[in-house]
C-alpha positions as CSV (number, residue, x, y, z in Angstrom):
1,X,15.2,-55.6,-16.5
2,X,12.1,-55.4,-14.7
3,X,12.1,-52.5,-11.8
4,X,11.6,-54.4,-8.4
5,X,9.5,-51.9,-6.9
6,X,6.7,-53.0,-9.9
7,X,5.2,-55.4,-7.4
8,X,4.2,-52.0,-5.0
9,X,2.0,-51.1,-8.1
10,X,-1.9,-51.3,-7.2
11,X,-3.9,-53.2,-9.8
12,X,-5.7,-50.0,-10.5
13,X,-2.4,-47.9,-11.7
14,X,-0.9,-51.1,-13.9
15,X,-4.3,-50.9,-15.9
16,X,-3.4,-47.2,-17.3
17,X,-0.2,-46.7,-19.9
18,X,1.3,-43.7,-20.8
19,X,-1.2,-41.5,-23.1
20,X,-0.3,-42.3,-26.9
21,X,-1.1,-38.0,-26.6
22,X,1.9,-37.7,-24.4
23,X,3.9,-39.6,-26.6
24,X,3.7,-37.4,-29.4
25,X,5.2,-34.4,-27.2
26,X,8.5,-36.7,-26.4
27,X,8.6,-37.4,-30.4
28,X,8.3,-33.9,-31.8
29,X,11.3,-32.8,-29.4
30,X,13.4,-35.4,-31.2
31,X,12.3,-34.5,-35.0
32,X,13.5,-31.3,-36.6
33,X,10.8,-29.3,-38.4
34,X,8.0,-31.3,-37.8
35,X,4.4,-30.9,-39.2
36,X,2.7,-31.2,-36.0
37,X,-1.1,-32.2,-36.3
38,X,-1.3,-34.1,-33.4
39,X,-2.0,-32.4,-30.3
40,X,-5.1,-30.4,-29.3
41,X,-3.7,-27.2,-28.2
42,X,-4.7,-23.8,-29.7
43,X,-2.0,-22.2,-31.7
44,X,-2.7,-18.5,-31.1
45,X,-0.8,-17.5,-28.1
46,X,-2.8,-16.3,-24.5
47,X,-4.2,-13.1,-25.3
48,X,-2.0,-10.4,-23.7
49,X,-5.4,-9.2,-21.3
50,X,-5.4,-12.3,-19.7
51,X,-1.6,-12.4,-19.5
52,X,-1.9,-8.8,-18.1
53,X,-4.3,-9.6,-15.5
54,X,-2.2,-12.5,-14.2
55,X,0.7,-10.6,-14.0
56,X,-1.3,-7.8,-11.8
57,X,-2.8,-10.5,-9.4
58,X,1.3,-11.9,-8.6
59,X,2.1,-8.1,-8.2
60,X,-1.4,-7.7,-5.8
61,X,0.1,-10.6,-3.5
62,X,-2.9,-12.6,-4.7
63,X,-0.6,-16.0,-4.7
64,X,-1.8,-17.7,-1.9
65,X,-4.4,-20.4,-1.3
66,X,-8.0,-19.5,-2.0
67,X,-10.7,-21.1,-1.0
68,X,-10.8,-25.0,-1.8
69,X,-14.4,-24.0,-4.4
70,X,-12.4,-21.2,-6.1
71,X,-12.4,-17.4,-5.1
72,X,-16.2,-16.0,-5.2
73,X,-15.9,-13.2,-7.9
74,X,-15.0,-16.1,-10.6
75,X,-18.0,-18.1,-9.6
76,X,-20.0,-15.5,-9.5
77,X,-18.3,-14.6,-13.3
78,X,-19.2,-17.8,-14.2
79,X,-22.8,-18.0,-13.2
80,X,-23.6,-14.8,-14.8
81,X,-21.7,-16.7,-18.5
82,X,-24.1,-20.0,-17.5
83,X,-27.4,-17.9,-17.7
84,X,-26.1,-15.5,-20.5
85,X,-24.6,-17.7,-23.0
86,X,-25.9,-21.1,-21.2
87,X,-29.0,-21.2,-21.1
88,X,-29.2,-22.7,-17.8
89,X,-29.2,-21.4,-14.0
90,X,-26.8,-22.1,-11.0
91,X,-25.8,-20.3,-7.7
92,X,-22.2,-19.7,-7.5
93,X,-22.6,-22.0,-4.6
94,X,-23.2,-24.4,-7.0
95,X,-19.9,-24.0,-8.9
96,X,-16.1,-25.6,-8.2
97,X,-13.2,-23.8,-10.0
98,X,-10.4,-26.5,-10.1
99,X,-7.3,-26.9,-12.4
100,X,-8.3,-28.1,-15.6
101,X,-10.9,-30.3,-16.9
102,X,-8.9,-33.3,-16.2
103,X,-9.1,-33.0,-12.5
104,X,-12.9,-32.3,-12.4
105,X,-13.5,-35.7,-14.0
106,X,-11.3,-37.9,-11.5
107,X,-12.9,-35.6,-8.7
108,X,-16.4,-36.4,-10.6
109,X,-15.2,-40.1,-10.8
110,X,-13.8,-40.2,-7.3
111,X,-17.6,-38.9,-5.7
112,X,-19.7,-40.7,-7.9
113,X,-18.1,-44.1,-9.3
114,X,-17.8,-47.8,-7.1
115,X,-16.5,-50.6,-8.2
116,X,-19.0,-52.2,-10.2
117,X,-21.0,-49.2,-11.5
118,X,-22.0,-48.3,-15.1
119,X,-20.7,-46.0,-17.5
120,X,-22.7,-44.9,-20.9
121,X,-19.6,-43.8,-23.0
122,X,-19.9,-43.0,-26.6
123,X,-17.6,-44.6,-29.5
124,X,-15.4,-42.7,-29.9
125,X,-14.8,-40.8,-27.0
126,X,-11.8,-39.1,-25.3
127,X,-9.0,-41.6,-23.9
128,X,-8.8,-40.3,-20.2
129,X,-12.8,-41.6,-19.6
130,X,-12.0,-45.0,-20.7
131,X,-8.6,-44.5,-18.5
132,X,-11.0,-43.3,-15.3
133,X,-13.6,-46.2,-16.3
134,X,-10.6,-48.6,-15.5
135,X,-9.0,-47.3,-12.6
136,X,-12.0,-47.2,-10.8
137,X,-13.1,-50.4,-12.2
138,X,-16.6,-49.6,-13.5
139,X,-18.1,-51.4,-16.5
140,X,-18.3,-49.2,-19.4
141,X,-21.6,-49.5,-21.9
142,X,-21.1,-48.4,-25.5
143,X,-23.2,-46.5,-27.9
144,X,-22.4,-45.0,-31.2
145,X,-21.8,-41.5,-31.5
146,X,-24.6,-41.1,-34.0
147,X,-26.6,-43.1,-31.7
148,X,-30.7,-43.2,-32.6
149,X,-33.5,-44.1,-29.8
150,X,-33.0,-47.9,-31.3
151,X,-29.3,-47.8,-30.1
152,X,-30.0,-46.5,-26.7
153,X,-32.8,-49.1,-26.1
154,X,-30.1,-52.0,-26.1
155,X,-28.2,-50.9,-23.3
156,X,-28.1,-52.6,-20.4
157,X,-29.0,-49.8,-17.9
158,X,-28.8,-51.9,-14.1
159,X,-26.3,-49.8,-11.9
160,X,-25.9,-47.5,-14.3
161,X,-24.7,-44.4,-12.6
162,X,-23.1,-41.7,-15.5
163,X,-23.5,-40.7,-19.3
164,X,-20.4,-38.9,-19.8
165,X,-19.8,-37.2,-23.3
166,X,-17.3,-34.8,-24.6
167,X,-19.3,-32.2,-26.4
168,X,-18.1,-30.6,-28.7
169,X,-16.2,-34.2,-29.2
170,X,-12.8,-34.6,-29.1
171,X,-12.0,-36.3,-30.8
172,X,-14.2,-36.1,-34.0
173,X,-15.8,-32.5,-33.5
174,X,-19.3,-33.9,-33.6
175,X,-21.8,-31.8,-31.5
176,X,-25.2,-33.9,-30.0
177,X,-28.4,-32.8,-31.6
178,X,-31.2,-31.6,-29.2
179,X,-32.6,-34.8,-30.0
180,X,-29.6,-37.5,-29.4
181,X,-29.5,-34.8,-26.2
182,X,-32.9,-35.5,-25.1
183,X,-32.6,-39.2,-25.5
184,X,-29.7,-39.0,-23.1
185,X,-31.4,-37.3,-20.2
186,X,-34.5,-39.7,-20.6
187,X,-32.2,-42.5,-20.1
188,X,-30.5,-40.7,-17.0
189,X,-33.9,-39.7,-15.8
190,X,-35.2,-43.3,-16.0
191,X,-32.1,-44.6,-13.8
192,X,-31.4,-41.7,-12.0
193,X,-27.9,-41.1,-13.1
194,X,-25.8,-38.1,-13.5
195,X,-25.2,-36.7,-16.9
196,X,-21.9,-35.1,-17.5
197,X,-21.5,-33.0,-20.2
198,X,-17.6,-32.0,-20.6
199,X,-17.9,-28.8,-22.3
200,X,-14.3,-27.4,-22.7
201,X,-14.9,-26.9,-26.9
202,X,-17.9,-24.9,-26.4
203,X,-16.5,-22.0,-28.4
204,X,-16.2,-24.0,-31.1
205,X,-19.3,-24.3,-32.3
206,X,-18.9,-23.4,-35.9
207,X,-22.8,-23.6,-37.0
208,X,-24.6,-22.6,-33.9
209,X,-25.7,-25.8,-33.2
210,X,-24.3,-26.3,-29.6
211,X,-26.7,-27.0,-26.6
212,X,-25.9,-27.6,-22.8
213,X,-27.5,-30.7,-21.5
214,X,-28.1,-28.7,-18.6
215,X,-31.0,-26.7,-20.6
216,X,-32.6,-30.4,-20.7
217,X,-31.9,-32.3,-17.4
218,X,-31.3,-30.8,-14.2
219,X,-29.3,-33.7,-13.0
220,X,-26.2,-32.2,-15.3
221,X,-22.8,-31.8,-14.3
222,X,-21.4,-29.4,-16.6
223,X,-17.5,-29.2,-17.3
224,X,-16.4,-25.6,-18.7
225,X,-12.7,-25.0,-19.3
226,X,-10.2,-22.3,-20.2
227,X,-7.7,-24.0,-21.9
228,X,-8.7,-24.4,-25.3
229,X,-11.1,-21.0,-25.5
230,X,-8.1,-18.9,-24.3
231,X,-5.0,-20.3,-25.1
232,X,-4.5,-21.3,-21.6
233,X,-3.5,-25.1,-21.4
234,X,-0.8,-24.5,-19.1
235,X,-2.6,-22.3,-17.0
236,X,-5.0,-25.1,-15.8
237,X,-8.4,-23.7,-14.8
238,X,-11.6,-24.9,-15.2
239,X,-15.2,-24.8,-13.6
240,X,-17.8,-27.8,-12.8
241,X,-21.4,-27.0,-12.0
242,X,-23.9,-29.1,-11.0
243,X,-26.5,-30.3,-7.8
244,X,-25.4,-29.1,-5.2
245,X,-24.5,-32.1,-3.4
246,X,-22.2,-33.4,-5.5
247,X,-20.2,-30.1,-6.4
248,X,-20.2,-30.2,-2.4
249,X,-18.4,-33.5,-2.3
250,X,-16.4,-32.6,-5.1
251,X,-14.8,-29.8,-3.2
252,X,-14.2,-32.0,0.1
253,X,-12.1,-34.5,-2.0
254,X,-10.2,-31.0,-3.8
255,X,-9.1,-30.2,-0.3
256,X,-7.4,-33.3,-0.3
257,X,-5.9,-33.4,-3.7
258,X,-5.9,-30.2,-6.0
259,X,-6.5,-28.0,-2.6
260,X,-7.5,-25.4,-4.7
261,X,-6.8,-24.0,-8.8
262,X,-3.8,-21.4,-8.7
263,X,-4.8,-18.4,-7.2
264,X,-3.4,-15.4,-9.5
265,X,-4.8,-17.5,-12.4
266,X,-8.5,-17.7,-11.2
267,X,-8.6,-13.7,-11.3
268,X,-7.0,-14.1,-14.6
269,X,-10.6,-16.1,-15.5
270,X,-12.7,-13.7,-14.6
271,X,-10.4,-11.3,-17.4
272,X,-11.1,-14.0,-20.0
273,X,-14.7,-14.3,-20.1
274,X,-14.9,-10.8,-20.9
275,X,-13.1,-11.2,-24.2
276,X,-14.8,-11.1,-27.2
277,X,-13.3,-15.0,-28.8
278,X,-15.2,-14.2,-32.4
279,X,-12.1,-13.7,-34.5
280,X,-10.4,-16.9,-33.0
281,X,-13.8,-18.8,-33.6
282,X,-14.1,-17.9,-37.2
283,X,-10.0,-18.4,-37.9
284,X,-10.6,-21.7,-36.7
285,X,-13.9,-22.5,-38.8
286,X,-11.7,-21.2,-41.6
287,X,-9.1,-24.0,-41.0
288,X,-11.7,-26.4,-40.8
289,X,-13.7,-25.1,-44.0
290,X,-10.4,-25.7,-45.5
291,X,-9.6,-29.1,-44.2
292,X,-12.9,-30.2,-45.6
293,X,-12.2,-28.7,-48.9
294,X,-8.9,-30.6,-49.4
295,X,-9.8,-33.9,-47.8
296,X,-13.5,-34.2,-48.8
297,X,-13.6,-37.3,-51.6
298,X,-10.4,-38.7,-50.0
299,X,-11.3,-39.4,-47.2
300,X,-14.6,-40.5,-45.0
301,X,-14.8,-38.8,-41.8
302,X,-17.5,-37.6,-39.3
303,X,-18.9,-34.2,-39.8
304,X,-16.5,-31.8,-37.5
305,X,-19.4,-29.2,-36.6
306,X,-17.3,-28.1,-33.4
307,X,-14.0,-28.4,-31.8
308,X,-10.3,-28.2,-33.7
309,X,-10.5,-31.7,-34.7
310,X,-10.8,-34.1,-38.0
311,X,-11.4,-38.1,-37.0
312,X,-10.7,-39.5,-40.7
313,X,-10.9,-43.2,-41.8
314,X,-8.1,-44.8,-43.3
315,X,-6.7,-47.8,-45.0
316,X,-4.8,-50.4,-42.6
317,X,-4.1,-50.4,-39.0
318,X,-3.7,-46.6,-37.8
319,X,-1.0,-47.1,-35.7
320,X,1.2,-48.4,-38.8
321,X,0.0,-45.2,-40.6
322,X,0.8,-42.8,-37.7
323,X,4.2,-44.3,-37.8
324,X,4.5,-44.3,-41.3
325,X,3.2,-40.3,-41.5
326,X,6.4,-39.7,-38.9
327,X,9.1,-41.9,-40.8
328,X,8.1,-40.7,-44.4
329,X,7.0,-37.4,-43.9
330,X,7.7,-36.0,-40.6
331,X,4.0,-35.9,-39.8
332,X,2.7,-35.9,-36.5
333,X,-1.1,-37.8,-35.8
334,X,-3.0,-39.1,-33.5
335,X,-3.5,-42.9,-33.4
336,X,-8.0,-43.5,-33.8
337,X,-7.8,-46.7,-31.1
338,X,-6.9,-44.9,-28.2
339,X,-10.2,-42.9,-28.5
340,X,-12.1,-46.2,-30.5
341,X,-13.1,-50.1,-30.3
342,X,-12.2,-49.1,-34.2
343,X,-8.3,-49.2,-35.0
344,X,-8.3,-47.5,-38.8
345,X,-9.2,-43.8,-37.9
346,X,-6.6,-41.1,-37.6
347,X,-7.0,-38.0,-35.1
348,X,-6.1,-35.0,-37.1
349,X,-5.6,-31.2,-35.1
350,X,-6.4,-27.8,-37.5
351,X,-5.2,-26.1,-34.6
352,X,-2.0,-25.0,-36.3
353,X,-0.2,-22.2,-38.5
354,X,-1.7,-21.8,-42.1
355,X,1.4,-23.0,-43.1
356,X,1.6,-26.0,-41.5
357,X,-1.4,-26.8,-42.0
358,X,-1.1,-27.0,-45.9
359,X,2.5,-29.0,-45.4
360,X,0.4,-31.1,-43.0
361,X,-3.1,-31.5,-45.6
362,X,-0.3,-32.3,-48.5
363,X,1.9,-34.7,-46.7
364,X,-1.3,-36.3,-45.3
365,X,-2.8,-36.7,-49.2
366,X,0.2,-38.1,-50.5
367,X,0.2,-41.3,-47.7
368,X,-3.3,-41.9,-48.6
């Protein structure tokens, strides 16, 4: 029976299901043992000096509102990481700390997009900018991932307002060359649109190929998160830098949503970019190398220089073969057409125990 109450629903929400992502979570609770390679959530637990410095801010009182652009020592953190490790330069004034990744895109969304504006995505690309492109009805323009100058050329570029790109990708671990990087910021140059460059895999980057846009293009709004990196998904932090004047509005519309990131976890932050990640990097570049080892000749799939994930090609219709992976062999996978026009490509997460893993890689060989 149809709720009553479906009719208060704006147009905008009805657009956007339930992620197929979020799905997954309600199914493994209902399997036993499952071989989870589904979600993209590091499997190494928080590292005990961030959990040690969040525990000291809650017993320093530090668990009340900050201000809405995030307390100054973090930006400051953060700036100082941007010109080290970056490449590039911002003021901490030019900096927002807000919770997660996730929020910084619907607050990039809500400053910058109007109904009827453009959005250069790339195929694949992660589900929640397709999700934004819909709510706030812009039109989204398509290019391949391993786009050339010749794919750019055909895009229709009137109101175009953002090239958004996950980079490292989620979901097929491809990081842009300098080149495909370069032909990105020409086009945003040319139309004077904002380039946002979600970086939240950055560690990942498993043959030092990784660049920030904002090296290239000044007009960059850069996305860095602490969720994957650290081990803190359910922490929710994350920083956005860009010109000024949009990390300005950015912050008005936080004080009227997010208000600010949680307090005792931004001093946590500043704790976790003075780890040394290295032996978390190269465990996971292990996982891959070993991924690639046991799938390579069975299956086709992009090259997964960064991130934790595999985006392989398969026989049929993906969503028959996700469910068939859970009915037959208690597999757990990510559906390819939630990210894709393309509906035969399977998402697969390395981010998991050795051991699982290796159930996972020989479940998965025997259902192909």
């Amino acid at each position: 029976m149809k709720d009553p109450l479906h009719s208060l629903l704006s147009s905008q929400a009805a657009k956007i299901d339930s992620s197929e992502i979020r799905k997954v979570f309600a199914l493994e609770a209902g399997l036993k043992d499952p071989i989870n390679l589904s979600i993209g959530r590091p499997h190494f637990p928080t590292p005990p000096e961030i959990c040690e410095s969040l525990i000291q801010a809650v017993h320093d009182g530090k668990t009340s509102y900050t201000e809405t652009q995030g307390i100054l020592p973090l930006r400051e953190r953060i700036s100082q990481k941007y010109a080290e490790q970056n490449g590039f330069s911002v003021s901490p004034e030019q900096i927002l700390i807000s919770s997660g990744t996730s929020s910084l895109i619907q607050l990039a969304f809500m400053t910058l997009i109007e109904h009827g504006d453009k959005i250069l995505l790339t195929d694949p690309s992660f589900l929640i900018y397709q999700s934004m492109a819909s709510f706030f009805q812009a039109k989204i323009e398509w290019i391949p991932e391993n786009f050339k100058r010749e794919d750019i050329e055909k895009v229709d570029t009137k109101n175009l307002k953002m090239i958004l790109i996950s980079h490292p990708s989620n979901p097929t671990g491809h990081i842009y060359s300098k080149e495909q990087l370069l032909l990105l910021a020409e086009i945003a140059q040319k139309n004077q649109s904002i380039l946002v460059s979600d970086e939240i895999y950055e560690l990942y980057d498993y043959e030092n190929c990784f660049i920030s846009p904002a090296t290239l293009y000044p007009h960059t709004l850069t996305l860095t998160g602490f969720s994957k990196s650290y081990s803190m998904t359910g922490l929710r932090l994350a920083a956005a830098a860009g010109p000024s004047c949009i990390i300005e509005k950015m912050t008005v519309l936080q004080q009227y949503t997010i208000v600010c990131a949680p307090s005792a976890v931004q001093y946590a932050g500043i704790t976790a970019l003075d780890l040394n990640m290295e032996k978390i990097q190269q465990a996971y570049k292990r996982k891959r190398d070993y991924c690639l080892k046991v799938l390579r000749g069975k299956l086709n799939f992009t090259h997964p220089a960064g991130a934790f994930y595999i985006f392989a090609k398969i026989t049929g219709k993906d969503k028959d073969f996700v469910e068939r992976a859970v009915r037959e062999k208690n597999l757990l996978l990510v559906p390819g057409y939630i990210f894709s026009s393309s509906d035969c490509h399977i998402r697969i997460s390395y981010a998991a125990e050795d051991g699982i893993l290796e159930k996972g890689m020989k479940a998965l060989l025997e259902l192909v």
